[in-house]
C-alpha positions in Angstrom: 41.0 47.5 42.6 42.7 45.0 40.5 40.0 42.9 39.5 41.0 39.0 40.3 41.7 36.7 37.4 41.1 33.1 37.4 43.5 30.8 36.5 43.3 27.5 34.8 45.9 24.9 35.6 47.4 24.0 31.9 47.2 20.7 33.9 43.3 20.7 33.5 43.5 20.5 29.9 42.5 16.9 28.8 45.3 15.6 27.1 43.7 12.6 25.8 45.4 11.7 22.2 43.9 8.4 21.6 40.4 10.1 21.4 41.4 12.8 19.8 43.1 11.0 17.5 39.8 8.6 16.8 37.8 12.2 16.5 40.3 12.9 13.6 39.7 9.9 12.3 36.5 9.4 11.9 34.4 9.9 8.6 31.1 10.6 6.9 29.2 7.2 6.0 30.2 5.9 2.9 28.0 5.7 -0.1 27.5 1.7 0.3 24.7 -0.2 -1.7 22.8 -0.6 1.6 22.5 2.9 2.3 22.0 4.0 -1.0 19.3 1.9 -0.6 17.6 2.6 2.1 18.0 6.7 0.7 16.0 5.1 -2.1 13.3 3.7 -0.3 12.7 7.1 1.5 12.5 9.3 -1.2 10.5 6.9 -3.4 8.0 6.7 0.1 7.7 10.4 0.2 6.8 10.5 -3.7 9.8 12.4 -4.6 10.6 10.3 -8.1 12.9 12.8 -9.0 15.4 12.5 -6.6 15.2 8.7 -6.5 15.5 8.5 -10.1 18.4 10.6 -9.9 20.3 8.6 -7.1 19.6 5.3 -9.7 21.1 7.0 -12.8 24.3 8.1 -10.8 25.3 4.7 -9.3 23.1 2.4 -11.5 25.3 -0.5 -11.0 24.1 -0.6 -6.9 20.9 -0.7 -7.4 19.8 -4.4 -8.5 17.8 -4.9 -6.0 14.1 -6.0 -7.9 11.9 -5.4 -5.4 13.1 -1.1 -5.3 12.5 -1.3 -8.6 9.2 -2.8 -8.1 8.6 -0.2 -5.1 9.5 3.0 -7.2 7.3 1.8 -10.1 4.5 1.2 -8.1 4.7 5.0 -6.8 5.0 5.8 -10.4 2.0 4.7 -11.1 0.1 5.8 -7.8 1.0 9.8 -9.7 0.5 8.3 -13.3 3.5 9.7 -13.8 4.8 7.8 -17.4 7.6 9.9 -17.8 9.4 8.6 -14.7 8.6 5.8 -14.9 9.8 5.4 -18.2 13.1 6.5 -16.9 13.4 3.8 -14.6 12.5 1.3 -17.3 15.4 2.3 -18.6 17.2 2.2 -16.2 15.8 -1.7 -15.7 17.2 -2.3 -19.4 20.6 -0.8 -18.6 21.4 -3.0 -15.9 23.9 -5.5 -16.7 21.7 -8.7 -15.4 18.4 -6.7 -17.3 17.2 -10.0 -18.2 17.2 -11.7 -15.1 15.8 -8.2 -13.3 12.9 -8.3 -16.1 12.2 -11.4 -15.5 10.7 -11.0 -12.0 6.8 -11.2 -11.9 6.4 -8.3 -9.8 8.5 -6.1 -12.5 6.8 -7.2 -14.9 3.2 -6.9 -13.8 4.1 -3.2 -12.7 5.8 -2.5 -15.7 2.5 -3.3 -17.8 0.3 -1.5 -15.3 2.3 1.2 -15.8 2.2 1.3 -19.0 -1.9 0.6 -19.2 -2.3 3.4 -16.6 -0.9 6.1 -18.5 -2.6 4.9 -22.1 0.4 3.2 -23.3 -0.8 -0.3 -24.3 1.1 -0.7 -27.4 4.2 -0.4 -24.7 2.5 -2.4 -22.5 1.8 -5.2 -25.4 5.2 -5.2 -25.8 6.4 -6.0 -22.5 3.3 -8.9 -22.1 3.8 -10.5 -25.2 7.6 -10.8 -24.2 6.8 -11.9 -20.8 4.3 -14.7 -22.0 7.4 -15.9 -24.7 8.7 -18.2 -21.3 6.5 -20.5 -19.4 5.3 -20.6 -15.6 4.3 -17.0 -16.4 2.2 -16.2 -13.3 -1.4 -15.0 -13.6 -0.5 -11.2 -12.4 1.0 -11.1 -15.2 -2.2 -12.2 -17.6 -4.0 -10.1 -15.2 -2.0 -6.8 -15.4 -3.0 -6.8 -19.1 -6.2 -7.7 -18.9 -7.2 -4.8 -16.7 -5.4 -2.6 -18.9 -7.3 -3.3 -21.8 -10.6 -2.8 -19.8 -9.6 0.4 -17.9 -9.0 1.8 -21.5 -11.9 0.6 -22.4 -11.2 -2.4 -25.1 -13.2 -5.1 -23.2 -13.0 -7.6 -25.7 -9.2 -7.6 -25.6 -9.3 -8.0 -21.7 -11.7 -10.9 -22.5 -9.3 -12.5 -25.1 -6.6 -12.0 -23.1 -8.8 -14.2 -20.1 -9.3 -16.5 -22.4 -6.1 -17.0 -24.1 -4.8 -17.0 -20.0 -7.4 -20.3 -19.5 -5.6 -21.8 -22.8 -2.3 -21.5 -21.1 -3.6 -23.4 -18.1 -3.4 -20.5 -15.9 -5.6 -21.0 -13.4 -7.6 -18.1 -12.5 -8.1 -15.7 -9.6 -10.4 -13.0 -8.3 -8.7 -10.4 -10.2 -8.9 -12.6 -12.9 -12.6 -13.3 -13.2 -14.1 -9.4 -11.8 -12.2 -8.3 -14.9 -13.6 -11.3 -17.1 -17.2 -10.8 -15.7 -17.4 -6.9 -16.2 -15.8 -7.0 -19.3 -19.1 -9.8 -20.3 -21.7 -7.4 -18.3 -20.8 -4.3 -20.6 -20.4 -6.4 -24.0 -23.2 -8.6 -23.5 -21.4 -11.7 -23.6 -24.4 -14.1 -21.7 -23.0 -17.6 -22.9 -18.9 -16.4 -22.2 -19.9 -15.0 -18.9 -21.7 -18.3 -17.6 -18.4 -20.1 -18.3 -16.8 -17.6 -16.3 -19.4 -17.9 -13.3 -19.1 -21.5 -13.6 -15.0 -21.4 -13.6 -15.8 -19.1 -10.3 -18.0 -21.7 -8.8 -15.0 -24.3 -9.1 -12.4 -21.7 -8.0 -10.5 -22.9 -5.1 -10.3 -19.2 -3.9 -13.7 -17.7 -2.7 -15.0 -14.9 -4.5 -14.8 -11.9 -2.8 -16.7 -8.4 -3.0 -15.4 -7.3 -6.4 -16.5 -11.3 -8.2 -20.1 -10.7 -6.5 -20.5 -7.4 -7.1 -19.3 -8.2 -11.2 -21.9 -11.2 -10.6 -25.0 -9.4 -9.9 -24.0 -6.9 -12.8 -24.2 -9.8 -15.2 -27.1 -11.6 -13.7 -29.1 -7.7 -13.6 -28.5 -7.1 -17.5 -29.4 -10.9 -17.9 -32.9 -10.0 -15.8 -33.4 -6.8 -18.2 -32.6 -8.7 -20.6 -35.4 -11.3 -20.6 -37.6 -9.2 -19.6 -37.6 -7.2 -23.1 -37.9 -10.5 -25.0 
């Protein structure tokens, strides 16, 4: 027995050419600054620094956007990683508007904490005292170096900074004045760290945990204190 064979109608056959014609033509998404972008964002999300670094440095000119700069720094230093995120502070300089990229607070503040985080504070001097050159410097900025100085242990130089901020007329905040405060508590600085309570006192922002907590460490060392006399 001949087995039967089914025949298809070359009629059947779609015969469509505009869509296949728009199948032809359609391509992969090009490599625009928004998507490049938004690939940045991702991998500097998922911590992969090396890949994002690497997109920046093969297309620098798309990305001068401040605030993915200012994302991929901070998860630089979330790893402490200094050397890429001394790679993208080079990349920062190499920009063609650099200045006007370094000059946003955010970059700069990050750029210092960086730097502080990973024990670089001559770098991170740098940056500050270039920073403070302009005025309307905002207190993150003051404040970035500040807690550098007292993370790496030179509490004198966080308290000069604090102090050279007030002469500024930079008003202070609760970053400002925990750093202040501790950095009084552990050098015994009674009569520096009542002007600090006092500027706390007159603070239009409420102190929160962090100020009290610094608070009762200075007011504790003042009650040992005393009580040795």
């Amino acid at each position: 027995m001949i087995a039967a064979i089914s025949v298809v109608s070359y009629t059947s056959i779609p015969t469509n050419l505009t869509v296949i014609s728009c199948l032809k033509s359609q391509k992969p998404p090009s490599k625009t600054p928004q998507n490049l972008n938004q690939t940045l964002k991702f991998l500097t999300k998922s911590g992969n620094l090396d890949e994002a670094i690497r997109l920046i440095e093969s297309s620098p000119s798309k990305f001068t956007d401040p605030e993915t700069y200012s994302q991929l720094l901070h998860s630089c230093i979330s790893q402490k990683s200094l050397h890429h995120g001394q790679r993208v502070y080079k990349q920062l300089l190499k920009q063609e508007d650099s200045e006007k990229l370094l000059e946003n607070r955010n970059l700069k503040s990050k750029l210092i904490t960086l730097f502080s985080a990973c024990g670089e504070l001559d770098e991170a001097r740098i940056i500050f005292e270039n920073a403070v050159e302009n005025e309307g410097v905002p207190e993150s900025v003051w404040v970035a170096m500040a807690i550098g100085y007292s993370k790496n242990g030179f509490l004198r130089e966080a308290l000069l900074v604090y102090v050279e901020m007030l002469w500024n007329c930079i008003e202070p905040g609760n970053f400002a004045f925990s750093t202040a405060l501790k950095a009084c508590a552990d050098l015994r600085e009674l009569w520096v760290g009542r002007g600090v309570h006092a500027q706390v006192v007159k603070s239009s922002e409420g102190p929160d945990q962090v100020v009290n907590n610094s608070l009762l460490s200075a007011l504790l060392w003042k009650r040992d204190t005393c009580a040795n006399c």
